[in-house]
C-alpha positions in Angstrom: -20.7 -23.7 -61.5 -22.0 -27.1 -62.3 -24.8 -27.9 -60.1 -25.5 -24.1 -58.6 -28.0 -21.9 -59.4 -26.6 -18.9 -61.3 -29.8 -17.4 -62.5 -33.0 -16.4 -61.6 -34.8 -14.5 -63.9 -38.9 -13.7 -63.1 -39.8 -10.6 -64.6 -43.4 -10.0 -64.2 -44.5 -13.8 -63.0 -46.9 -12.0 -60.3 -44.6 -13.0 -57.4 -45.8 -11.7 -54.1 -44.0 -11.5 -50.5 -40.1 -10.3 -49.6 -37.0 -11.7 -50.4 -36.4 -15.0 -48.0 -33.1 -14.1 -45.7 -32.2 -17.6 -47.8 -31.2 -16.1 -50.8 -27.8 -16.1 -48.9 -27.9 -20.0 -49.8 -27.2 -19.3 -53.5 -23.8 -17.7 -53.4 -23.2 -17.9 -56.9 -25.6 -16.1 -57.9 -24.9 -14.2 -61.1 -28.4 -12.8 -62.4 -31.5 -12.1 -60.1 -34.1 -10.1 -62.2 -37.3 -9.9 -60.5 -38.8 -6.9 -62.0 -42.4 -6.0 -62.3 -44.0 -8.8 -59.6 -45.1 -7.1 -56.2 -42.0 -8.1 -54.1 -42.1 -5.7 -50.9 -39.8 -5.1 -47.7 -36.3 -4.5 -47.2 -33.8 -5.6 -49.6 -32.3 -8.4 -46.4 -29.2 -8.4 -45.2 -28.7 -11.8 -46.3 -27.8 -10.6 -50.1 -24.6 -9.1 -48.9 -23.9 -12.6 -49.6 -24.2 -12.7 -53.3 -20.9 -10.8 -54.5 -20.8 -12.6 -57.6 -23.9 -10.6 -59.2 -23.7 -9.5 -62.1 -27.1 -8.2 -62.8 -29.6 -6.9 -60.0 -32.9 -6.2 -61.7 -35.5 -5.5 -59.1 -37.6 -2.5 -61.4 -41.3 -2.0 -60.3 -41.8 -3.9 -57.1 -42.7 -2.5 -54.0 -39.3 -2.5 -51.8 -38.8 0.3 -49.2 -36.4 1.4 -46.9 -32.8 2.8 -47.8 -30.3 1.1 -50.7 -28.1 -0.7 -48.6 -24.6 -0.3 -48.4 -23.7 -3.7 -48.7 -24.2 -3.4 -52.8 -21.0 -1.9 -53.4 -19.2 -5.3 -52.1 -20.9 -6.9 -55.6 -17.6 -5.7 -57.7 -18.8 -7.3 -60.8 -22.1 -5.7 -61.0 -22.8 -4.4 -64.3 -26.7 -3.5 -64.1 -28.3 -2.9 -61.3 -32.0 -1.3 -61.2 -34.2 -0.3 -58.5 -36.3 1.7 -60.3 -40.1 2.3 -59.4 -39.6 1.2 -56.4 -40.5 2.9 -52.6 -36.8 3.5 -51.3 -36.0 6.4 -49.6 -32.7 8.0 -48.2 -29.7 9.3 -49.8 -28.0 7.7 -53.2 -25.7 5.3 -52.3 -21.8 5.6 -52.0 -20.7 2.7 -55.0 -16.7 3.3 -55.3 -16.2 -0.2 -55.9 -18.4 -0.8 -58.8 -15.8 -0.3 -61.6 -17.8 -2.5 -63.7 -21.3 -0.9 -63.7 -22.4 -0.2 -67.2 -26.2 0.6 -66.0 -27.8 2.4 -63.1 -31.4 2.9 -63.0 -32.5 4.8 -59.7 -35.4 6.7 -61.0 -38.9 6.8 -59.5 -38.3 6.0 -56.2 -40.4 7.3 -52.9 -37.6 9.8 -51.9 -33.9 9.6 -52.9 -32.3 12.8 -51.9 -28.5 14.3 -51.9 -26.3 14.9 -54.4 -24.4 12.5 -56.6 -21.8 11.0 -54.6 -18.0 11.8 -55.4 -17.3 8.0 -56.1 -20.0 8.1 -59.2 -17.5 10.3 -61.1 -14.9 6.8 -60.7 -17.7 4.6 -62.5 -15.4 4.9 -65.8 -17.8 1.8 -67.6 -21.4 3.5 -66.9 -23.1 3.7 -69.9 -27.0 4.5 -68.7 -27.7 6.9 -65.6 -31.3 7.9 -64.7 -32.7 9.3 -61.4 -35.5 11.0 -62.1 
C-alpha cells in the first residue's frame, strides 16, 4: 500500500457538500470516517468501488436516500455506521459481511422492515442499534 491513500479520517472538520463520484479513485481505501460534518446526498455509486473498507463511519451527516446494496460487496467491513443520518427504506440485506463487529443504524429518517434473515449469519457482531 506504499504510496495509496488508505485512510481518511475527518470527524467533525465542518466538511460541507456530497461525496465526489471520485472516491472510486482511491481503491484501497481501508478507513473513511467522516462523521459529524454536514455531508449530504446519496451515498454514490462510485464507492461500490472501495471493497477493501474496513471501517465506514459516516454518523451525523445529512445523507438520504436508501442504504445501497452495493455495501455488502465490502467483505471485510468490520464497522460500519450510518447513524443520525436522513436514510430511508428498508434495512439492508448484508449476507456477506462475516466480519462486521459493529452496526450502528439508529436515528435515521425512516428505516422500516424487519431484520433481514442474513443478520442472524453476522456470527462477529458485537454492537447492534436501530433505534
Amino acid at each position: 500500500d506504499r504510496g495509496r491513500v488508505t485512510s481518511i479520517v475527518m470527524p467533525n472538520n465542518r466538511l460541507q457538500g456530497t461525496i465526489p463520484p471520485e472516491i472510486a479513485l482511491l481503491p484501497e481505501l481501508r478507513v473513511l470516517n467522516l462523521s459529524e460534518n454536514k455531508i449530504y446526498g446519496f451515498l454514490p455509486p462510485e464507492m461500490s468501488n472501495l471493497v477493501h473498507l474496513e471501517e465506514l463511519l459516516f454518523a451525523m451527516n445529512d445523507l438520504t436516500g436508501t442504504i445501497p446494496d452495493y455495501l455488502d460487496t465490502f467483505t471485510q467491513l468490520k464497522k460500519l455506521s450510518l447513524l443520525d443520518n436522513r436514510f430511508t427504506g428498508t434495512l439492508p440485506d448484508l449476507p456477506h459481511l462475516t466480519k462486521l463487529t459493529h452496526l450502528d443504524l439508529s436515528n435515521n429518517q425512516d428505516l422500516t422492515g424487519t431484520l433481514p434473515a442474513s443478520w442472524g449469519d453476522l456470527r462477529a457482531l458485537r454492537g447492534l442499534f436501530l433505534s
